[in-house]
N, CA, C and O atoms as a Tripos MOL2 file, in Angstrom:
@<TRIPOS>MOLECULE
protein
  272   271    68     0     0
PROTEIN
NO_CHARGES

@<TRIPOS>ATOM
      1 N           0.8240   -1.1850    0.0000 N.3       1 UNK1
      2 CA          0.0000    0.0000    0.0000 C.3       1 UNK1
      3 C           0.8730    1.2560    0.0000 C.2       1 UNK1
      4 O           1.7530    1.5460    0.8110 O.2       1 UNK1
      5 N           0.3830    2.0710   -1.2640 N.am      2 UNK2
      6 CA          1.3560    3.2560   -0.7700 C.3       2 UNK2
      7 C           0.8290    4.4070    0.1630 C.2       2 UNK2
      8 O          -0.3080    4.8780    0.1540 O.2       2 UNK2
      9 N           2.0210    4.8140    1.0760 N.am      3 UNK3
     10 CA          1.0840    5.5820    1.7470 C.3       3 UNK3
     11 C           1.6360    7.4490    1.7490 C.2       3 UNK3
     12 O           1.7940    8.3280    2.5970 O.2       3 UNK3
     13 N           1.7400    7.3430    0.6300 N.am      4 UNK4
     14 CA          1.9850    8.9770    0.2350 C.3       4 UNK4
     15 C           0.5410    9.7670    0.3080 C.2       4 UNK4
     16 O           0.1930   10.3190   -0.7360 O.2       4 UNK4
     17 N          -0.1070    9.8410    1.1570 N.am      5 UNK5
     18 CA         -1.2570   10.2450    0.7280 C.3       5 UNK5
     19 C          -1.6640   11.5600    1.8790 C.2       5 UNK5
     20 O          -1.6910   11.4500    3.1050 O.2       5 UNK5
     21 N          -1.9240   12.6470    1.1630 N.am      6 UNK6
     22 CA         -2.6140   13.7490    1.9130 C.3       6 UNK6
     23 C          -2.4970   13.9140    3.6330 C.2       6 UNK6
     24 O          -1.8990   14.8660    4.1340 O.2       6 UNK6
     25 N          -3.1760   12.8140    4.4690 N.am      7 UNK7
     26 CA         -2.9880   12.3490    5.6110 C.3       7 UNK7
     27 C          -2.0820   12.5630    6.1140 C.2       7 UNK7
     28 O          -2.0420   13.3020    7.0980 O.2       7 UNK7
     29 N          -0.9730   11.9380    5.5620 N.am      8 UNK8
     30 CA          0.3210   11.4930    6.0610 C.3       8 UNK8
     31 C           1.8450   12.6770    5.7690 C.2       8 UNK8
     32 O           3.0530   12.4850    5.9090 O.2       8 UNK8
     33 N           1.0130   13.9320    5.3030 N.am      9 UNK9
     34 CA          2.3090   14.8790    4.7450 C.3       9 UNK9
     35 C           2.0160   15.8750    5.8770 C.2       9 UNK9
     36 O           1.0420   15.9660    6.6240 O.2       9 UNK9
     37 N           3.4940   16.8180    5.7550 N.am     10 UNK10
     38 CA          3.6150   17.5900    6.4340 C.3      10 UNK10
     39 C           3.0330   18.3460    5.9420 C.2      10 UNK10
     40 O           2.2050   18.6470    6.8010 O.2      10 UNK10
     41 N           2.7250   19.3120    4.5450 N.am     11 UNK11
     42 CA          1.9970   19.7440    4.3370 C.3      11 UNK11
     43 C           0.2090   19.9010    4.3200 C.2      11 UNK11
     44 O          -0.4680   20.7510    3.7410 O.2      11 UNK11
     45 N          -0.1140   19.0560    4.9510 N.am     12 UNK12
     46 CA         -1.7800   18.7300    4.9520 C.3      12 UNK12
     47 C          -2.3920   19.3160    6.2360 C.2      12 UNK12
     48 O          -1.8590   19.0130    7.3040 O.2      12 UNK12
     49 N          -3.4650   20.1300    6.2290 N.am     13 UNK13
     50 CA         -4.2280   21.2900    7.1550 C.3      13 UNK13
     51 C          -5.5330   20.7190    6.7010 C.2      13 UNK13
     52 O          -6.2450   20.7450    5.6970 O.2      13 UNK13
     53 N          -5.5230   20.1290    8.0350 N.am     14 UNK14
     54 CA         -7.3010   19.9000    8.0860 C.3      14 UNK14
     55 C          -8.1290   20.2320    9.5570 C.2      14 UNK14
     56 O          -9.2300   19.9250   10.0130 O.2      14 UNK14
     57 N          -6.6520   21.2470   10.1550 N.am     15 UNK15
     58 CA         -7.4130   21.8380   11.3400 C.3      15 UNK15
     59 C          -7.7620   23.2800   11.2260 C.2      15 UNK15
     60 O          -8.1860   23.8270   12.2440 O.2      15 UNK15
     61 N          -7.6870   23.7180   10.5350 N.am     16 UNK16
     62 CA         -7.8600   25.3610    9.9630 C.3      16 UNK16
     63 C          -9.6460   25.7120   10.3460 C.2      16 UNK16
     64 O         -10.4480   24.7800   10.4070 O.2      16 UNK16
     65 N          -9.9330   26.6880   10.5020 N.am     17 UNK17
     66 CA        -11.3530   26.4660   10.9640 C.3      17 UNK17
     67 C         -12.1180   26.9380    9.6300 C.2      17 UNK17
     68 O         -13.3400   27.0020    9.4940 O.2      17 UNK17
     69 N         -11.1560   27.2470    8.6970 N.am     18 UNK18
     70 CA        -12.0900   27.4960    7.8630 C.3      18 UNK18
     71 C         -12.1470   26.4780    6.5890 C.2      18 UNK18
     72 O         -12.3800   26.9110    5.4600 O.2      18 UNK18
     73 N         -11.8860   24.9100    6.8850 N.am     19 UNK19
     74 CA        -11.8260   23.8580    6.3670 C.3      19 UNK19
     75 C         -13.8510   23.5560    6.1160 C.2      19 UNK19
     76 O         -14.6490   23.2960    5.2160 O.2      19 UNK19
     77 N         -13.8210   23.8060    7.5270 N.am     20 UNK20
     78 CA        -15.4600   23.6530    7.4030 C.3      20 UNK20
     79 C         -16.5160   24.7650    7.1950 C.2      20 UNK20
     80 O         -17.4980   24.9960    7.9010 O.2      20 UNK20
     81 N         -15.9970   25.5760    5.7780 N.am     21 UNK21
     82 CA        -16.6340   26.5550    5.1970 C.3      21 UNK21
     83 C         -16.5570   25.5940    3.8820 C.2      21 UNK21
     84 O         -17.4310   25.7890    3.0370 O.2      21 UNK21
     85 N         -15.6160   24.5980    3.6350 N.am     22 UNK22
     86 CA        -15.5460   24.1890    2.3000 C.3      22 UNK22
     87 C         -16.7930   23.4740    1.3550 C.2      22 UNK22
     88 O         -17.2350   22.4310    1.8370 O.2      22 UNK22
     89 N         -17.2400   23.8050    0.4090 N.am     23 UNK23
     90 CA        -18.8500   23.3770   -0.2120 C.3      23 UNK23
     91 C         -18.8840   22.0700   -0.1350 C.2      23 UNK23
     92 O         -17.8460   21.5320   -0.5230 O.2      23 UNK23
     93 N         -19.5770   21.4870    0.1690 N.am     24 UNK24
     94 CA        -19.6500   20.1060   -0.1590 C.3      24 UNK24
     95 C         -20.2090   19.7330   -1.3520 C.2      24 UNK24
     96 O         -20.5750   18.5670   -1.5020 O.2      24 UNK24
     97 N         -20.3280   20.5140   -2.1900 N.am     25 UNK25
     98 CA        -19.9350   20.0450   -3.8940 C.3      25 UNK25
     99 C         -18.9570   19.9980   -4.4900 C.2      25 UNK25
    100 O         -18.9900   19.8400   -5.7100 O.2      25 UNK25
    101 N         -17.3050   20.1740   -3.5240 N.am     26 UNK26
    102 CA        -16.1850   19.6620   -4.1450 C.3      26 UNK26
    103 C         -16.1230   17.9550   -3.7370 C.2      26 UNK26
    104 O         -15.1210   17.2930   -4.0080 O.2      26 UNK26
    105 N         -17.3180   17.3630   -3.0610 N.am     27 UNK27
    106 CA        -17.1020   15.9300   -3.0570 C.3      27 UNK27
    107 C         -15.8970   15.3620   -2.6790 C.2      27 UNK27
    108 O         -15.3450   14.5220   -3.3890 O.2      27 UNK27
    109 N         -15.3920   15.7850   -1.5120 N.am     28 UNK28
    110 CA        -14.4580   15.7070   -0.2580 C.3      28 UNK28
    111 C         -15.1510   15.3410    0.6470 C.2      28 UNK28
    112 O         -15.9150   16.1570    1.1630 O.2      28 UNK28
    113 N         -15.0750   13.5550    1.2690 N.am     29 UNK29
    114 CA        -15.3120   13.6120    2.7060 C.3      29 UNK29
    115 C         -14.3640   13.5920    3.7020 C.2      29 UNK29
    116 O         -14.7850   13.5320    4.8570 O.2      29 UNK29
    117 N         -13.2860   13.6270    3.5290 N.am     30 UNK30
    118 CA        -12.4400   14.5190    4.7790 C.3      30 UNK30
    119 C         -11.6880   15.7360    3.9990 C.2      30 UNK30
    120 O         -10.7100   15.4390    3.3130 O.2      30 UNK30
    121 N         -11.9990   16.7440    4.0570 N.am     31 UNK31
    122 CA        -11.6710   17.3050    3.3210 C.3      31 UNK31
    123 C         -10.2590   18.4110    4.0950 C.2      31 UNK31
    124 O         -10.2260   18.4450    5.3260 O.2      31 UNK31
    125 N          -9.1910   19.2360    3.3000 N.am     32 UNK32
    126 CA         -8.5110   20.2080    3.8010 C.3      32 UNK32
    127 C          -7.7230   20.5540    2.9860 C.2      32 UNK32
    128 O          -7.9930   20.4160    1.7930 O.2      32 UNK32
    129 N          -6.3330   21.1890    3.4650 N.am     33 UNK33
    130 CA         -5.5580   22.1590    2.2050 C.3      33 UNK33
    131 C          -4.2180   21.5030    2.1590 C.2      33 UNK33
    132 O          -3.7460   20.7250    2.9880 O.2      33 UNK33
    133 N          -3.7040   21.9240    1.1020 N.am     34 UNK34
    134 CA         -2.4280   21.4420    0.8030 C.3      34 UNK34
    135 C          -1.5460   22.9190    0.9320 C.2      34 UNK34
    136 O          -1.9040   23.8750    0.2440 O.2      34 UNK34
    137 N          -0.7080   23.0010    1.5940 N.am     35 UNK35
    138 CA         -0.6390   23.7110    2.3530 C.3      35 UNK35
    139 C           1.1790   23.7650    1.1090 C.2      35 UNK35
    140 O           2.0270   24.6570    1.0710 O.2      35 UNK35
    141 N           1.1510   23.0800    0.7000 N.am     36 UNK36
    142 CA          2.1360   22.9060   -0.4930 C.3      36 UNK36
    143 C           2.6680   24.1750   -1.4090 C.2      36 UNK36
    144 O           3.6980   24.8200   -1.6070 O.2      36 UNK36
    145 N           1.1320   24.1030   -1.8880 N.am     37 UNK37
    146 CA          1.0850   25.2480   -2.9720 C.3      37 UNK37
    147 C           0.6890   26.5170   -2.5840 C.2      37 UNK37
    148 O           0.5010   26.8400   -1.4110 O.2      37 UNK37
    149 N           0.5500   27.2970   -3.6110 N.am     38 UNK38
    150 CA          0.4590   29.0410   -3.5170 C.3      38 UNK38
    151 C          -1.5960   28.9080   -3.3230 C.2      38 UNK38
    152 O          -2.4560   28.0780   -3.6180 O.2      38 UNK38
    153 N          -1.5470   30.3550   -2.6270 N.am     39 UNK39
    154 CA         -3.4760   29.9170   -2.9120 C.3      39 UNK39
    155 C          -3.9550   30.4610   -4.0110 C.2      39 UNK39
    156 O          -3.3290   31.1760   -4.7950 O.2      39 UNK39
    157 N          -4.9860   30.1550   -4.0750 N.am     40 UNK40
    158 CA         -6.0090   30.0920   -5.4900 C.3      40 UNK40
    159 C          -7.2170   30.7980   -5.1880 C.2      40 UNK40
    160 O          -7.5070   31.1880   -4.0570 O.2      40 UNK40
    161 N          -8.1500   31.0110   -6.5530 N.am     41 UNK41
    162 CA         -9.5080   31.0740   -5.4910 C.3      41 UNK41
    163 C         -10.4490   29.9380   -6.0530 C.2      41 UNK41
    164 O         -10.2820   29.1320   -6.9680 O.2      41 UNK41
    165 N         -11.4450   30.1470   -5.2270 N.am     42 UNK42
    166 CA        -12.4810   29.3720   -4.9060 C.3      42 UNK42
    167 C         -14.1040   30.3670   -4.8210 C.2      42 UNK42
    168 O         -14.2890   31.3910   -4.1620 O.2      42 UNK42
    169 N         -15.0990   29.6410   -5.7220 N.am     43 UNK43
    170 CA        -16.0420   30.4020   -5.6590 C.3      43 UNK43
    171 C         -17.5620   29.9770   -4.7260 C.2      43 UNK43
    172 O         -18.5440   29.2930   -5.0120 O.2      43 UNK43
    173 N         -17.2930   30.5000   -3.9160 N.am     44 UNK44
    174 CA        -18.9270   30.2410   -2.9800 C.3      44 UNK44
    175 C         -20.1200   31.1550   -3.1460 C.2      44 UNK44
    176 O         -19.9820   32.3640   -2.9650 O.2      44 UNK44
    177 N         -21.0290   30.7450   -3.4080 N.am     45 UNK45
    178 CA        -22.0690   31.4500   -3.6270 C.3      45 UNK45
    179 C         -21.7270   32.9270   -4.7950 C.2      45 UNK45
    180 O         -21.1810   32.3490   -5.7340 O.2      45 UNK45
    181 N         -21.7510   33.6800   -4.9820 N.am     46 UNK46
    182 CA        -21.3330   34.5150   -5.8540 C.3      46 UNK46
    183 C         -20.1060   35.1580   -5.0230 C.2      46 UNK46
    184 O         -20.0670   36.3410   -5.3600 O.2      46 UNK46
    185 N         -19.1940   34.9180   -4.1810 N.am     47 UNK47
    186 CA        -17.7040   35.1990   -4.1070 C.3      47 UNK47
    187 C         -17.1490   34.6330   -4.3400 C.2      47 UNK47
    188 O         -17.4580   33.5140   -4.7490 O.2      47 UNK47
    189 N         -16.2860   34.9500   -4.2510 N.am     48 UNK48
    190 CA        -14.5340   33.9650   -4.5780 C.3      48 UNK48
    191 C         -13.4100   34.4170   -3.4160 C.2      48 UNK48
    192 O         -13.0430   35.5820   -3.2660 O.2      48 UNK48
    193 N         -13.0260   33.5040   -2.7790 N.am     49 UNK49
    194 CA        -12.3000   33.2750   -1.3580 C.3      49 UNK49
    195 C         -10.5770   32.5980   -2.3430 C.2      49 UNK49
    196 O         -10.1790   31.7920   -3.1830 O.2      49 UNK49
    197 N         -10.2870   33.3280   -1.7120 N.am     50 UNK50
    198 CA         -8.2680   32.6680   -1.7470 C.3      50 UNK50
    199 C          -7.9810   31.8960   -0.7470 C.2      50 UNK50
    200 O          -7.8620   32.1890    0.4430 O.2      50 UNK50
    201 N          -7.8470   30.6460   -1.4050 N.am     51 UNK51
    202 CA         -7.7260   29.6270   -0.1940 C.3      51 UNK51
    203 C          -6.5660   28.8010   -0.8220 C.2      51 UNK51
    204 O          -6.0800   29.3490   -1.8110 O.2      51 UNK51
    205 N          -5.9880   27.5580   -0.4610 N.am     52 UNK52
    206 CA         -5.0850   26.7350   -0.4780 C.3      52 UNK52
    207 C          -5.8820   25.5650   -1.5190 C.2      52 UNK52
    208 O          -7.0850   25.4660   -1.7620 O.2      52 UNK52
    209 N          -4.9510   24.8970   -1.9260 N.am     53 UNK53
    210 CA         -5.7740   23.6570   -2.9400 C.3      53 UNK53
    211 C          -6.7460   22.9260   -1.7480 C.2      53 UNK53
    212 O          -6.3520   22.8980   -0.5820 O.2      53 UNK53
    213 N          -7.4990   22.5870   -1.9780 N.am     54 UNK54
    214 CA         -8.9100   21.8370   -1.1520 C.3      54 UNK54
    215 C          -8.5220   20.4350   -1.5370 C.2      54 UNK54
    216 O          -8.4680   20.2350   -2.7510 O.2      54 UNK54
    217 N          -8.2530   19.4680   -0.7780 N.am     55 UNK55
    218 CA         -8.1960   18.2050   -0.8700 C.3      55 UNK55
    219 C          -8.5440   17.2640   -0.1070 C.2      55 UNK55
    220 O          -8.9770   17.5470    1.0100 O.2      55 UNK55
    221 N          -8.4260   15.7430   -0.5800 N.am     56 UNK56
    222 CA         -8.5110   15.2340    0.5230 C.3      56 UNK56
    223 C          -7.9070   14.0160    0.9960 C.2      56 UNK56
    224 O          -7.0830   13.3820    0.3370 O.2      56 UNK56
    225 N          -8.3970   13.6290    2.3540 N.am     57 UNK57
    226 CA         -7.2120   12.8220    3.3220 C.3      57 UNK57
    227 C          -6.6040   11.8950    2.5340 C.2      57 UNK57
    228 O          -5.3900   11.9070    2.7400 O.2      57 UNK57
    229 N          -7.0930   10.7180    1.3330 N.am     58 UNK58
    230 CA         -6.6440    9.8230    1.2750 C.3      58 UNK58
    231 C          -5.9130   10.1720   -0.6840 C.2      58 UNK58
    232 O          -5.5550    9.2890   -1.4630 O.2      58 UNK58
    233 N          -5.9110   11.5180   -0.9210 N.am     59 UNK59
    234 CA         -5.1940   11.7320   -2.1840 C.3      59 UNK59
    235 C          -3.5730   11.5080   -2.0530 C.2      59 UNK59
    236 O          -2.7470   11.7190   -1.1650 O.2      59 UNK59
    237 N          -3.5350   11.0180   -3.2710 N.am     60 UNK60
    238 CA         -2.3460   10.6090   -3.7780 C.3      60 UNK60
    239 C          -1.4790   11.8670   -3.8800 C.2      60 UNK60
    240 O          -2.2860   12.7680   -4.1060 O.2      60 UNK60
    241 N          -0.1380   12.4370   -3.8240 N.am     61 UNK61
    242 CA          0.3540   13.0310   -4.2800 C.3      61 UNK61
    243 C           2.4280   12.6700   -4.3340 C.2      61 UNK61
    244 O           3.2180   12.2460   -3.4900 O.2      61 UNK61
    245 N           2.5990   13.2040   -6.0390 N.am     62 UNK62
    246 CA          3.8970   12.7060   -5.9620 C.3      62 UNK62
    247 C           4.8680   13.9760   -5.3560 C.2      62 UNK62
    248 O           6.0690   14.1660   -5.5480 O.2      62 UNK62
    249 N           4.2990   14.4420   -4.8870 N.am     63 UNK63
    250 CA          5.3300   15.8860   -4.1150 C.3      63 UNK63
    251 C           5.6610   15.2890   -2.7880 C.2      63 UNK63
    252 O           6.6630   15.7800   -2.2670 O.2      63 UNK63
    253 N           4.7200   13.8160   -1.7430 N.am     64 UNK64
    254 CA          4.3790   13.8580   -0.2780 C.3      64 UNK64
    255 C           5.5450   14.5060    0.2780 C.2      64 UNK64
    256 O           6.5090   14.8050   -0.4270 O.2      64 UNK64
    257 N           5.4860   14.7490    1.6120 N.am     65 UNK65
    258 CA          6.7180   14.9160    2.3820 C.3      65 UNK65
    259 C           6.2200   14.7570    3.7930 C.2      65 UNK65
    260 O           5.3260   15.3690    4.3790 O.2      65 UNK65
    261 N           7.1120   13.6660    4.2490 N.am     66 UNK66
    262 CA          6.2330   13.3080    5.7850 C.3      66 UNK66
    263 C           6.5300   13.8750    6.6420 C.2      66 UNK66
    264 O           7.2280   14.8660    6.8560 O.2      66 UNK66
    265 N           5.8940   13.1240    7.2570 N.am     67 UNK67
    266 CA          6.4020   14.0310    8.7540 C.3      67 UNK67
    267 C           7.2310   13.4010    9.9010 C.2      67 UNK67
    268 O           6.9570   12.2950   10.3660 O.2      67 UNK67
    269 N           8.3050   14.2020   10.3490 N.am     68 UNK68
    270 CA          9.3130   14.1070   10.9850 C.3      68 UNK68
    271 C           9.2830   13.5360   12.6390 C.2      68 UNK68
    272 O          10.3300   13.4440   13.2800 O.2      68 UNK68
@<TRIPOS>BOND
     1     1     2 1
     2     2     3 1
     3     3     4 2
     4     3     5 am
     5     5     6 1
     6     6     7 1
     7     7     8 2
     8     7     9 am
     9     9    10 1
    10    10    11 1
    11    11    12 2
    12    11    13 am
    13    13    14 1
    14    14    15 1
    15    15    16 2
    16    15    17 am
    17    17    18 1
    18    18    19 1
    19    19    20 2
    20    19    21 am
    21    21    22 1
    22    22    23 1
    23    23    24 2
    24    23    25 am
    25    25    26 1
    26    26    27 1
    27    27    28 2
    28    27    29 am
    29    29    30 1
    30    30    31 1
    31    31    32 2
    32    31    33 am
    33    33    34 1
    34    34    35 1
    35    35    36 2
    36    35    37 am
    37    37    38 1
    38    38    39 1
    39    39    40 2
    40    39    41 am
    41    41    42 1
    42    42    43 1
    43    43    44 2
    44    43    45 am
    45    45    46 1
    46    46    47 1
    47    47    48 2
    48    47    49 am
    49    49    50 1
    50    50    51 1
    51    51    52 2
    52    51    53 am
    53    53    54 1
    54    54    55 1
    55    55    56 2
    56    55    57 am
    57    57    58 1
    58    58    59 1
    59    59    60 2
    60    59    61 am
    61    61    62 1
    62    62    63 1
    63    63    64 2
    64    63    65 am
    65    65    66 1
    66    66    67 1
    67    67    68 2
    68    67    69 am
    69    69    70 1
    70    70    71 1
    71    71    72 2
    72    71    73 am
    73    73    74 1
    74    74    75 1
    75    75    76 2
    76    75    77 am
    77    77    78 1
    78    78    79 1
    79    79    80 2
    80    79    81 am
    81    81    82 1
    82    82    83 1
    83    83    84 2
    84    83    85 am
    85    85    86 1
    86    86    87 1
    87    87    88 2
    88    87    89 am
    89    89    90 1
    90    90    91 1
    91    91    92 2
    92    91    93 am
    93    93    94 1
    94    94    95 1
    95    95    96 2
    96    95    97 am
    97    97    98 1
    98    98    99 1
    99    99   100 2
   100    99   101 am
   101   101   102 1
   102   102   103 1
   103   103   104 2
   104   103   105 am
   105   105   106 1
   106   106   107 1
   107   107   108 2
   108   107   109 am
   109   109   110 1
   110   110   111 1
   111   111   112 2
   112   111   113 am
   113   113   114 1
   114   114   115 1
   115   115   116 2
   116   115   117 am
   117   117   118 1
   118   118   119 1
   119   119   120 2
   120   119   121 am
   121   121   122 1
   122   122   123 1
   123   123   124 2
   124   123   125 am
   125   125   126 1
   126   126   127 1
   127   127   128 2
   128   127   129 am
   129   129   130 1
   130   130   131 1
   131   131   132 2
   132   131   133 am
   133   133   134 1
   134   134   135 1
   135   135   136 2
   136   135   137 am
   137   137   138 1
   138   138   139 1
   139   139   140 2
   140   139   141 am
   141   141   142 1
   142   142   143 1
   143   143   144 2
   144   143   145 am
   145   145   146 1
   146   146   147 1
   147   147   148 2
   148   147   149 am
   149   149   150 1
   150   150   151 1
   151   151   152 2
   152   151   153 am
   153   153   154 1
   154   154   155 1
   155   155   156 2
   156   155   157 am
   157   157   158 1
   158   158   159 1
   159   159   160 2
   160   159   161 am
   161   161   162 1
   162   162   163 1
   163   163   164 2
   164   163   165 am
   165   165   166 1
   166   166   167 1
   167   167   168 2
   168   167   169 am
   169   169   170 1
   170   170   171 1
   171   171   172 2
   172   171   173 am
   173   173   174 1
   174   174   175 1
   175   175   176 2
   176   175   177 am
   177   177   178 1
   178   178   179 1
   179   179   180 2
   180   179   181 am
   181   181   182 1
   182   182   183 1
   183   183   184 2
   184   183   185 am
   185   185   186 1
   186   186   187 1
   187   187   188 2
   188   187   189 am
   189   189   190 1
   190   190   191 1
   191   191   192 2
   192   191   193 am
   193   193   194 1
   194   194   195 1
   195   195   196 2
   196   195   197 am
   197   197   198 1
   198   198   199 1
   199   199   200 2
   200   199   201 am
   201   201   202 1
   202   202   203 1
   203   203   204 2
   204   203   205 am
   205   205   206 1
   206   206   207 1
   207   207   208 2
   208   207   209 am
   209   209   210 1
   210   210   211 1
   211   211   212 2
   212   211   213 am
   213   213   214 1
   214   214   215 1
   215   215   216 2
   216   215   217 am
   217   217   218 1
   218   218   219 1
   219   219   220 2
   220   219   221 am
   221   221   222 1
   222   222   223 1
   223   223   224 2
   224   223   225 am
   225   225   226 1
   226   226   227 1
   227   227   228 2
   228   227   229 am
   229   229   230 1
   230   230   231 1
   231   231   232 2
   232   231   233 am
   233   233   234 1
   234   234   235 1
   235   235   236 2
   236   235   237 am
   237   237   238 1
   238   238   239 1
   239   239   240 2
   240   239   241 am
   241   241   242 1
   242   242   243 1
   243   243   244 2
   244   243   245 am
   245   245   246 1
   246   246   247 1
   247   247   248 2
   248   247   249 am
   249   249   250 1
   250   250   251 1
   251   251   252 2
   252   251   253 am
   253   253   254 1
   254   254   255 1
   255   255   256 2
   256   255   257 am
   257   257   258 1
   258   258   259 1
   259   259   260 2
   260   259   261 am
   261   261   262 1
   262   262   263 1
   263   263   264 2
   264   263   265 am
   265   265   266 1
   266   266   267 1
   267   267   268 2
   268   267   269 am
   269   269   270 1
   270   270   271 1
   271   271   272 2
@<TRIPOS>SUBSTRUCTURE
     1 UNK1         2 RESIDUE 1 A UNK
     2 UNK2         6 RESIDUE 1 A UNK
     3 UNK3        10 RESIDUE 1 A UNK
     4 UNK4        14 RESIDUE 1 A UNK
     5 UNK5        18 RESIDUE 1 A UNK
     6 UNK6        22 RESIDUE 1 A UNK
     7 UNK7        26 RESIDUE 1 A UNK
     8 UNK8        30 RESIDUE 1 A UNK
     9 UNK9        34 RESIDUE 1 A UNK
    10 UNK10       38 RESIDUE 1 A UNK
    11 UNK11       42 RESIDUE 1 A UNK
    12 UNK12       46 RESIDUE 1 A UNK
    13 UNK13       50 RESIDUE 1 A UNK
    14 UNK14       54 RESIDUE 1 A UNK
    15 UNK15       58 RESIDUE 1 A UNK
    16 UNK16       62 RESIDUE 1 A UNK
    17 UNK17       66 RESIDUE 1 A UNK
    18 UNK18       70 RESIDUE 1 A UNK
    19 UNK19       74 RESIDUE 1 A UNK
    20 UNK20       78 RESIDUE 1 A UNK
    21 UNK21       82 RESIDUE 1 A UNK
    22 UNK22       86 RESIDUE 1 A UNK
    23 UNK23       90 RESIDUE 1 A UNK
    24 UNK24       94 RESIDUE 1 A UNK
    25 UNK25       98 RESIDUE 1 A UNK
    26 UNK26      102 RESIDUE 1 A UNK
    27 UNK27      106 RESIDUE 1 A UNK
    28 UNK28      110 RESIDUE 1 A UNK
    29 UNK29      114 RESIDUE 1 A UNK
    30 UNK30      118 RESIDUE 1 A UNK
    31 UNK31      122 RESIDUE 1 A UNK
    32 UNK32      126 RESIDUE 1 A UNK
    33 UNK33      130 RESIDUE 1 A UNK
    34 UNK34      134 RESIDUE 1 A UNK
    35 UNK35      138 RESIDUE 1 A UNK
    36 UNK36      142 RESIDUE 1 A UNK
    37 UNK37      146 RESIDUE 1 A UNK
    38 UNK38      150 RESIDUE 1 A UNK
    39 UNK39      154 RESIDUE 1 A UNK
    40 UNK40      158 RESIDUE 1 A UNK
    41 UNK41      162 RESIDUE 1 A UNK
    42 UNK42      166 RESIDUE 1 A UNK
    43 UNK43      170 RESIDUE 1 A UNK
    44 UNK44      174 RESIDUE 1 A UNK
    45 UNK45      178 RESIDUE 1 A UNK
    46 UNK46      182 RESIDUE 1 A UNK
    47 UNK47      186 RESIDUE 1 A UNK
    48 UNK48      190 RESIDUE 1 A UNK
    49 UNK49      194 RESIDUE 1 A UNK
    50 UNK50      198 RESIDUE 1 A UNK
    51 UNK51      202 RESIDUE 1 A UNK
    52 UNK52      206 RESIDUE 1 A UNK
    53 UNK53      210 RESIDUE 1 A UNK
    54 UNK54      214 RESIDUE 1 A UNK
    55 UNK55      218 RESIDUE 1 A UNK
    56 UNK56      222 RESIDUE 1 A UNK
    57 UNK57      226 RESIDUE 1 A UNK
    58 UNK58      230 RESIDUE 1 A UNK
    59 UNK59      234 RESIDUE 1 A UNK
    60 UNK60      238 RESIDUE 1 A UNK
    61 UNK61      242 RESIDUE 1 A UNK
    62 UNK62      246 RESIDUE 1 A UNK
    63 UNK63      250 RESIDUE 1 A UNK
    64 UNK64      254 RESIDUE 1 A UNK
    65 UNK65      258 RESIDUE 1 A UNK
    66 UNK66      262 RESIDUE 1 A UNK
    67 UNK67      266 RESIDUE 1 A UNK
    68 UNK68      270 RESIDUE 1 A UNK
């Protein structure tokens, strides 16, 4: 099993309080940020919020970097 996954990086924020503002039409059930990249935006209701990539716990990524 590989376990490079979201969860398991140093980069991954899923305690931020504004994790649970995230829509649940990005179809994330644990959802949070990758804390990796630069932010972006994101559009809720007719705004758009600058937030971090939205992801989630069990995504794959070939960047991981664990934790120490």
């Amino acid at each position: 099993m590989v376990s490079h996954r979201c969860r398991n990086c140093i980069w991954w924020d899923s305690q931020h309080p504004s994790v649970a503002h995230i829509p649940i039409e990005l179809y994330k059930s644990n959802p949070g940020f990758c804390r990796r990249r630069k932010s972006g935006a994101l559009l809720i209701g007719r705004y758009y919020y600058g937030v971090h990539p939205v992801m989630d716990a069990e995504e794959f990524c070939g960047e991981f970097k664990g934790n120490k």
